[in-house]
N, C-alpha and C positions, 0 to 999 in steps of 0.2 A: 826563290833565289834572289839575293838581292844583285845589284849591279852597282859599280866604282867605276869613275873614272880615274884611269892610271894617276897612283898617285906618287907616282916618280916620273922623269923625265925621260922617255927614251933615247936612246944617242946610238944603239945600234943592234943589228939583231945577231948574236952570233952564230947560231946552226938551227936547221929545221929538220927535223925529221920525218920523212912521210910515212916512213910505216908506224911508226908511234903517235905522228900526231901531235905531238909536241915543238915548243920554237923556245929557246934561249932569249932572250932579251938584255941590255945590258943597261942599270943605271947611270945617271951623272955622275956617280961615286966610283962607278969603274964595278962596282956590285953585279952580278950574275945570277939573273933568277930563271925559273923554270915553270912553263905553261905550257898546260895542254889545249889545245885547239876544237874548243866543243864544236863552236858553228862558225861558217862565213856566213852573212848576210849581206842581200843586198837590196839597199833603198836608195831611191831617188838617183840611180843609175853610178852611184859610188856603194864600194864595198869595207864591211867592218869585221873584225874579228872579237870573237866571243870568246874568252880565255877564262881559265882557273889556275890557282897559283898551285904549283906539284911543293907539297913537302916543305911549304913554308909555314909559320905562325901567324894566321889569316883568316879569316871567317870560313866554312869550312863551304859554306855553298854562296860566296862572294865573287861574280863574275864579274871580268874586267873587260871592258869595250873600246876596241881603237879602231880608228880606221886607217886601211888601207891607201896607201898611197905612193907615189914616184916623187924621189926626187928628183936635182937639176940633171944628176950624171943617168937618168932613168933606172935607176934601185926602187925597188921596191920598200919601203919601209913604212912600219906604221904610227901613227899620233894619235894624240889623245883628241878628245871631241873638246874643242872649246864654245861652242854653238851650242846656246841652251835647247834653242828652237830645232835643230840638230839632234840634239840628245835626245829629246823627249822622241822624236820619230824615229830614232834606232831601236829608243827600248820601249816604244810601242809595238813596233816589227818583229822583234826578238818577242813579248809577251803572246803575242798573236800567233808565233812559231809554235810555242810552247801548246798554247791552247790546242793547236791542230795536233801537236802530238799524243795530247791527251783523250782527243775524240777517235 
């Protein structure tokens, strides 16, 4: 599986679903896409979400990685990783998850 970082701008999240597992996201374009929520993880005492694009024109096992975050008003929302040294320990994390599911 490979991994992306979000390559659109988040600006907000519009619905979450818990019994699907799925969360709405919406682009800087006002655009509306659809992910499903494989994993949360958590490293270094912050949390990231492991996402798949539902029913878009996409790599077909291309996971997208943000992390979890508050903004000023305490929302919840999530951003992309701009932290290389960041990155590389999320998707060491996630590789490592994997592994354990596969023993």
């Amino acid at each position: 599986m490979g991994y992306a970082r979000s390559s659109f701008f988040i600006k907000g999240v519009k619905k979450m679903s818990q019994q699907e597992n799925t969360i709405i996201l919406t682009d800087e374009e006002g655009k509306e896409h659809e992910f499903l929520v494989v994993d949360i993880l958590s490293v270094d005492e912050d949390e990231y979400a492991v996402l798949l694009p539902v029913g878009e024109e996409s790599e077909p096992d291309e996971a997208i990685v943000l992390k979890i975050d508050v903004d000023e008003e305490g929302n919840e929302v999530l951003r992309e990783i701009e932290d290389e040294e960041e990155w590389e320990r999320v998707v060491q994390a996630w590789e490592e998850r994997l592994e354990n599911l596969e023993e």
